[in-house]
N, C-alpha and C positions, 0 to 999 in steps of 0.2 A: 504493500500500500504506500510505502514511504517513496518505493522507485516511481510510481506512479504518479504521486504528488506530484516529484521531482521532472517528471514526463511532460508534463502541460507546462509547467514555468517556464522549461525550458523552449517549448515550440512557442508560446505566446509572446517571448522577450524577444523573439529573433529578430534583429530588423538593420536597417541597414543605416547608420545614422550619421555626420559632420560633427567631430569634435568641437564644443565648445570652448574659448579661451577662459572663460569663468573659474576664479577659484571657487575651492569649497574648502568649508572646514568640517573635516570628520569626525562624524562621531559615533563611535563604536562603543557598545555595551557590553560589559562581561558577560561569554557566555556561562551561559546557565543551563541547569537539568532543567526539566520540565517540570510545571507543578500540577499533578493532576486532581480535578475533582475527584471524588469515593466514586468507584462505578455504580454504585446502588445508584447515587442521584445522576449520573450521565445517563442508568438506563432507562429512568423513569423521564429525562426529556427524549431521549431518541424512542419510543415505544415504535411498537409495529405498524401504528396508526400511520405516524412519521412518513415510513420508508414505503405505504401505500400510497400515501401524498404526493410523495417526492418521485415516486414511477412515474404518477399521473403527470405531473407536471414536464419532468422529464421528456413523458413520450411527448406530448403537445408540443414542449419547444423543440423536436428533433428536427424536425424537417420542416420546422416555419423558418418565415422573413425575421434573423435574429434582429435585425435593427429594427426593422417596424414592432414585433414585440418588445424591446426595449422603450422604445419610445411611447408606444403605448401604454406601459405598466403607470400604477398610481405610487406618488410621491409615501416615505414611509416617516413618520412621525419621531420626533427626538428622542421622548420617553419609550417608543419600542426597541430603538438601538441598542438604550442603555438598559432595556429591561433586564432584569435581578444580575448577574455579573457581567453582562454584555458583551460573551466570550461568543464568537460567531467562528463557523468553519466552513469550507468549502465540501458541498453534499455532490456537486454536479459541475459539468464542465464542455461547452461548447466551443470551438474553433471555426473563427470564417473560414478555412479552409477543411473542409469536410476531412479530406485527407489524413490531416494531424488527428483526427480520433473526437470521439466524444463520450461522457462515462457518467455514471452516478452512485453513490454509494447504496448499497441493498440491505446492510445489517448493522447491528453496532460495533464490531468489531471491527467493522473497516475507519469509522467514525473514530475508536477510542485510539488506533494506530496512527490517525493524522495528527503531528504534532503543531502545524501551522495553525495558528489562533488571531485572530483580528479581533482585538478588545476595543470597546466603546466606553468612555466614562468622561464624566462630566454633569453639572447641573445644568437642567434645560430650564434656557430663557425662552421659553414659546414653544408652538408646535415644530418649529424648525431653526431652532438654538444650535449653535455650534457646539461641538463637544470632540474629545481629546482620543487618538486613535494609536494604541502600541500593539504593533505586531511582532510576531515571535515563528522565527521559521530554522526547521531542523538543520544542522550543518551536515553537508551530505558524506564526510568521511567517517562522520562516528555511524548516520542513518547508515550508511553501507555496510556497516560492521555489525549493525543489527541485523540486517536483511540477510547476511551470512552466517547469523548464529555463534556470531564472537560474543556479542552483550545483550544484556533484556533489556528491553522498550524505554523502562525509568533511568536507565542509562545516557540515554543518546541524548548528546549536548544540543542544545536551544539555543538559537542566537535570539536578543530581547534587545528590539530596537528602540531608540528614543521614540516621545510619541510625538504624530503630527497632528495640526487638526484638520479635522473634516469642516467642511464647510455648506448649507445647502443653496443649490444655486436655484432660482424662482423659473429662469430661461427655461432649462430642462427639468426641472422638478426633481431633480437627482441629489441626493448628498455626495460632491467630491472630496478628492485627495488627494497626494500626489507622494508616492512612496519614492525617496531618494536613496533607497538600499539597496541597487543593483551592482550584481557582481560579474566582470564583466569575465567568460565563460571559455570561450574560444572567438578566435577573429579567423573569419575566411577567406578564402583563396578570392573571391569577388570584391572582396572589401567592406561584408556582413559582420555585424558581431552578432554572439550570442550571449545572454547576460540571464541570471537566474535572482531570483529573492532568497535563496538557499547559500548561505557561506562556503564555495568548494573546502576547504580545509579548517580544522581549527589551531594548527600552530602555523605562528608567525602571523593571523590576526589577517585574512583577505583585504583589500583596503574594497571601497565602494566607488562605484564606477562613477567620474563624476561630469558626464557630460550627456547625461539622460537618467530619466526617473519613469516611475511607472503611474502614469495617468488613470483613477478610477472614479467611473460613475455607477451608483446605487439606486436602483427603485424597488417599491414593495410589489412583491406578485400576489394580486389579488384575483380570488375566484371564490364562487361561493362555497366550491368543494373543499376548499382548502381551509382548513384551520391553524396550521403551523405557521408560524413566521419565516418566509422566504426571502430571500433580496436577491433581484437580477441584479448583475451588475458588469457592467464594459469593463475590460481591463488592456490598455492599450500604451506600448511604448512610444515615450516622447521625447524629443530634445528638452534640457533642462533651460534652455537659453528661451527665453517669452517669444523674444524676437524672432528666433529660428523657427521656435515652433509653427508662429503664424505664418512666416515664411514658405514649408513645406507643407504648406496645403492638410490633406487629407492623410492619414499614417497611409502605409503600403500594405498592401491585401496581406492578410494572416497577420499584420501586425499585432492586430486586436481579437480579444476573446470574451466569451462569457460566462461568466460563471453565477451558481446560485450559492448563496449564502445560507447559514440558518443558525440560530442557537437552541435550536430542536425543542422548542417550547410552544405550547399553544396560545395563540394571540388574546389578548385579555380586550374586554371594550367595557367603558367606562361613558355614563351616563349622569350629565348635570342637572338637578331639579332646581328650579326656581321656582323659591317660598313668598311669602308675601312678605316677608323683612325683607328681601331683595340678598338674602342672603344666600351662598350656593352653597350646596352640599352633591360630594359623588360619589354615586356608588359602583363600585368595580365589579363587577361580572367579570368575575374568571373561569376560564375554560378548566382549568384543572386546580384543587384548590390547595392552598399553601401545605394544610398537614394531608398527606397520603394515608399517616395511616387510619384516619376517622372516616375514610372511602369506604364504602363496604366493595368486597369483591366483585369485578366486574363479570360482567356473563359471561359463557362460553360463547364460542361462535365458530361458524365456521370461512376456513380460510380460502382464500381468494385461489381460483382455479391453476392458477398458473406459475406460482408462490409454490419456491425451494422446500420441499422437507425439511434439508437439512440447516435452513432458516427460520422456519416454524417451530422448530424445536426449540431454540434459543429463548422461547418465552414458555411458557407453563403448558402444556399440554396435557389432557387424554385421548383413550380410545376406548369407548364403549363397543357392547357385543350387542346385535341385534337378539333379544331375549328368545324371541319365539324360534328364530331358525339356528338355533345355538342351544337349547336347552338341552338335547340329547346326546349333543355331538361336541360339546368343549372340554367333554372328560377324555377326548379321542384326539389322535391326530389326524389334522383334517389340513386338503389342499386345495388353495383360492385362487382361483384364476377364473377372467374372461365376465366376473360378477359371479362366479358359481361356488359352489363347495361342494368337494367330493371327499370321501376318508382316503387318507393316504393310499391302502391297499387296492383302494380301485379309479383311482385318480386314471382321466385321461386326458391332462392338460395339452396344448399342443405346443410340437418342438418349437424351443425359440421363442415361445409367446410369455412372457412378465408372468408371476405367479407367487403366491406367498404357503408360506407352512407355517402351522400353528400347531408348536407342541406344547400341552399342556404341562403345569408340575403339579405343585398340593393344593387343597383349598381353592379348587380352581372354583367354583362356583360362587365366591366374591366377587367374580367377576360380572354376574349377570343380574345382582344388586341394581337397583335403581339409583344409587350414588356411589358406583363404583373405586370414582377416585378418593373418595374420600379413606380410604386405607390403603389405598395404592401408589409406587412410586415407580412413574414410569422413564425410559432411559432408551437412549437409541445408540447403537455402533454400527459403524459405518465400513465398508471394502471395495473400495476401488477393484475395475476389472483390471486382470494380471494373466499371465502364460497357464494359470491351473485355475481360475475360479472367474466367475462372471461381477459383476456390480451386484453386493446386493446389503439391503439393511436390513437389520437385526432390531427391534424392541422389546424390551425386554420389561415384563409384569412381576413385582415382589409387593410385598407386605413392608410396611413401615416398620415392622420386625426384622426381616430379613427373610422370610420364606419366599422362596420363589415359586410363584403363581405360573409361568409360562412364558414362551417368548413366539416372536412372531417374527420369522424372517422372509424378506419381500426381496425376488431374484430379477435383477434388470439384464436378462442380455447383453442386449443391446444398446446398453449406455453404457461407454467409456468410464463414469465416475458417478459416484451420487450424488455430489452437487448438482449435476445436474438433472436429476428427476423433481419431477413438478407433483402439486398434487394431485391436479385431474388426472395423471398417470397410475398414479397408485389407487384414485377411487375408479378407477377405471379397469382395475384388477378385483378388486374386493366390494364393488357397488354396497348396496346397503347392508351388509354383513355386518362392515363394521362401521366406526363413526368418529373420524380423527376432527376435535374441536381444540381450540386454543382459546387462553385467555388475551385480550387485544392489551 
C-alpha cells in the first residue's frame, strides 16, 4: 500500500518545469515515527458503510469529465475540515491520463497502512475561515524496508512538514494551498523532472525542490447517497514563481490529478432555531453519536452482491443454517453445490463446478437455534490455488468454550486466490441453505 501511495505522487509530480531564480529558505522538520490513532476508533470511522460509499463514488467519477465534476462539486464548510482531529487521507485517486492508473481503497487495512495524513486545524472565523494545514508523508527508504519485511508499520519514519495555510477562494469555491515540499526525484533525458511529497532518503536530510510547489484545490462531494465526508480535490504541479506560473498558461496534460479525501467520519448537520429573544440556539444532529458504546447493536444485514468474502469478514459476521432443510442432515456430512445438498456419499457435484463441504463436530444442533450466534464464534482460513490444491475457504463453527461445532469448506476452482471471490459466488453455490449476514 505504501508502494502504491508512493505510485501516484510520483506520476502526478511529473512535469516538465523552468527553474526559478527565487530563493527559498528551508524548512525541514524532524522526522518523526508516526503517531497513530487506537485502531478501535480508526475502525469505527472507516466502517463498511465507508468503503460502500466510496465504490459508489469511485465508480461515478471513473469514466466522467474529471474537471467538469470538479467544478461542479459544492464548496465544503471550515468546521467540516476541522471536524474532531481533522486528520484527512487519500481513499481514491484519479489521473488525467487514464494511462497512469486509477485506484481506491476497499478495506481498512489499506487505510491504516497509509501513513500520509493532511491535518486541518485552526478556529473558524465563518463558514469559510482560513485555517492551518501540516502534512506528514512517509520517507520512502524506511517505507521500503517495511514493504520488504525489514520493520513493522510503527516503524517507518514520517517526515512532518511545517504547516501552511489553506485558504478558500469565492472564484472557484474550493479551499486552496500550495505545498512547497517537493522532492525533486529524477530529471530526464527530455528535460522533465520528477518530484514526489515522499522524502527519497532519511540520512543526510533530502533538501526540497525549490522552484515549484504542488498546487491544491478542494471541494465537498455531495450526493444524497453519500453520508461520509469526501473532498475532491485537483492536485497539480506549478512553478513556484507567480509570475511564471501565469506565464505558462495551462499545467501540461497529466500534470494534474485527483484525488478524494476523507476523515472516514459521517457528516454531522447542525440546525439554528430562532427564539423570540432573538436568541440562537443549535442543535447538532449527528450521524453517529459521540459515545458508541450506548449504541445498541446494529442489525444484521446482508452484504452487497459483489463485496470480497475475504473483506466481509473483517467486520462481525454469521452464518445461519436454513432450519427446515438442515434438521436431518447437519449431524451428517453433507455437499453444497449449484444451490443443492446432497450427503457426501452420494454427492454428484459437477467437475470443476464451486462446491462446499460441511463436516459436522459436537453439539452441532446449536447451530439450528434461532440465535445461533449468540454462542458461536465464527472464523474463516483462507488457501490460495497452488500445484496440489484449488482456492478454497475454510469456516470454521466453535462454542465460546472451545468445542468445535463444524467447519464449512467452500472449493473455488477456478479462482486463482480468495481475495478474489465475491459473495454472489459463494451464495450462488449454497443458495438459501445457508445465510452469510454481517454487522455494517
Amino acid at each position: 500500500m505504501l508502494n502504491k501511495h508512493r505510485l501516484w505522487r510520483t506520476a502526478i509530480l511529473a512535469a516538465l518545469m523552468v527553474s526559478g531564480n527565487l530563493a527559498f529558505a528551508q524548512r525541514e522538520s524532524a522526522i518523526q515515527p508516526p503517531v497513530e490513532s487506537s485502531q478501535t476508533a480508526n475502525q469505527q470511522q472507516y466502517g463498511r458503510r465507508f468503503f460502500l460509499q466510496l465504490r459508489s463514488v469511485f465508480g461515478r467519477f471513473r469514466d466522467a469529465d474529471l474537471q467538469r465534476v470538479f467544478e461542479s462539486a459544492q464548496p465544503i464548510q471550515c468546521s467540516e475540515l476541522i471536524n474532531e482531529k481533522g486528520e484527512w487521507r487519500t481513499v481514491a485517486f484519479f489521473n488525467e491520463r487514464r494511462e497512469l492508473g486509477d485506484w481506491y481503497r476497499s478495506n481498512f487495512d489499506e487505510v491504516k497502512t497509509d501513513l500520509s495524513v493532511y491535518s486541518f486545524k485552526g478556529v473558524c472565523r465563518g463558514e469559510h475561515g482560513p485555517v492551518q494545514l501540516t502534512t506528514k508523508f512517509p520517507v520512502t527508504e524506511s517505507a521500503d524496508a517495511y514493504e520488504h519485511g525489514k520493520i513493522p508499520l510503527d516503524q517507518v519514519e514520517v517526515n512532518v512538514n511545517a504547516p501552511v495555510s489553506a485558504f478558500y477562494d469565492p472564484r472557484s469555491q474550493a479551499y486552496t494551498w500550495d505545498l512547497p515540499y517537493l522532492f525533486l526525484i529524477k530529471q530526464q533525458e527530455d528535460g522533465g523532472r520528477i518530484y514526489s511529497l515522499q522524502p527519497p532518503t532519511l540520512v543526510g536530510r533530502a533538501k526540497y525542490a525549490t522552484d515549484v510547489v504542488d498546487h491544491w484545490e478542494c471541494k465537498s462531494v455531495s450526493d444524497a447517497a453519500v453520508t461520509y465526508q469526501f473532498l475532491i480535490c485537483r492536485s497539480t504541479t506549478v512553478p513556484r514563481d507567480h509570475g511564471m506560473r501565469e506565464q505558462s498558461g495551462q499545467p501540461a496534460f497529466g500534470a494534474s490529478a485527483y484525488l478524494i479525501l476523507s476523515d472516514g467520519r459521517e457528516a454531522s448537520s447542525s440546525v439554528k432555531l430562532s427564539f423570540g429573544d432573538d436568541s440562537g440556539k443549535t442543535i447538532e444532529d449527528a450521524s453517529v453519536p459521540a459515545t458508541v458504546e450506548s449504541e445498541p447493536p446494529a442489525a444484521w444485514e446482508k452484504p452487497e452482491s459483489d463485496e470480497k468474502i475475504v473483506d466481509l469478514v473483517r467486520n462481525e459476521f454469521r452464518i445461519r443454517f436454513a432450519a427446515e432443510a438442515w434438521n436431518s442432515k447437519v449431524g451428517s456430512a453433507q455437499v453444497l453445490s449449484a444451490q443443492h445438498m446432497t450427503s457426501l456419499e452420494s454427492s454428484d457435484a459437477t467437475p470443476g463446478a464451486d462446491y462446499c463441504i460441511w463436516l459436522p463436530g459436537s453439539a452441532v444442533r446449536t447451530l439450528l437455534s434461532e440465535a445461533p450466534d449468540n454462542g458461536v464464534v465464527f472464523a474463516l482460513n483462507v488457501h490460495d490455488q497452488d500445484s496440489q490444491s484449488s482456492t478454497s475457504m475454510t469456516f470454521e463453527f466453535n462454542t465460546r468454550t472451545g468445542t468445535h461445532l463444524g467447519s464449512l469448506k467452500c472449493v473455488f476452482p477456478h479462482a486463482t486466490s480468495a481475495t478474489s471471490v465475491a459473495f454472489n459466488r459463494w451464495t450462488s453455490t449454497v443458495g438459501s441453505l445457508l445465510t452469510f449476514e454481517i454487522r455494517p
